[in-house]
C-alpha positions in Angstrom: -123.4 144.1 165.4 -122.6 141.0 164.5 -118.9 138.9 164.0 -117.7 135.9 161.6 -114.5 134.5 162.3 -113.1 132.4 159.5 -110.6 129.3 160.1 -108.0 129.4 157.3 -107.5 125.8 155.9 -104.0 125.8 156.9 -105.2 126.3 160.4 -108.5 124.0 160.2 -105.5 121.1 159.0 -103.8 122.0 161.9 -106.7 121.5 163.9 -108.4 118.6 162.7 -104.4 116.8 163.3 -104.1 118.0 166.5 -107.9 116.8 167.5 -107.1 113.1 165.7 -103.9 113.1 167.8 -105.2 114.3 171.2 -108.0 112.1 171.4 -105.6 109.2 171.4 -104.2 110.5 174.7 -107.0 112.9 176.1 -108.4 111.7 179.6 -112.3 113.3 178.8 -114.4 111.2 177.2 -117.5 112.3 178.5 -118.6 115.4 176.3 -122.4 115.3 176.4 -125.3 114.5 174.3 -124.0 117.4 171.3 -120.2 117.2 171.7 -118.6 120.5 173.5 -115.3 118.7 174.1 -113.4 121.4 171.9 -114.1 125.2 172.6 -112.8 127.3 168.9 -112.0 130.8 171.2 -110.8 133.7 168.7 -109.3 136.9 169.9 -109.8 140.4 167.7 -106.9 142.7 168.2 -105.8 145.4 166.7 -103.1 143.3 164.7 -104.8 140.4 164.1 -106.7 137.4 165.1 -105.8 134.9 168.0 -107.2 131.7 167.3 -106.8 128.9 169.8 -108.7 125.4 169.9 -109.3 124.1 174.0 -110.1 120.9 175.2 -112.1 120.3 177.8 -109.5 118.8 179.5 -107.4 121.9 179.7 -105.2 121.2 176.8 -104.8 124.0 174.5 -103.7 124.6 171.1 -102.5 128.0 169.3 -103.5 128.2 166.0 -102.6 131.7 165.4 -100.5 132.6 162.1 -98.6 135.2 163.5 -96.5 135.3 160.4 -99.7 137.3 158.9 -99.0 140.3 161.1 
């Protein structure tokens, strides 16, 4: 069995903002040789998707378009 997620472009605008915006402030700058300093974590339920974007330093962004429901 096997899953694709898609990120809406709405939600991959959102996303590339936030990232442009947080890495302005964030404290991690050490993210290894092949990135990993974001973590894309998406959550089937029986209404939808959760999407949320996570920083390495803990910081955490919902991208969820609950409005879709």
């Amino acid at each position: 069995m096997a899953f694709t997620f898609v990120i809406p472009d709405e939600e991959a605008d959102k996303s590339r903002k936030w990232r442009q915006e947080h890495n302005k402030v964030c404290p991690q700058t050490d993210v290894g040789a092949i990135g990993g300093k974001f973590t894309w974590l998406f959550t089937p339920t029986s209404l939808g998707c959760i999407l949320r974007l996570k920083c390495a330093c803990g910081e955490e962004l919902d991208l969820t378009n609950y409005e879709n429901w």
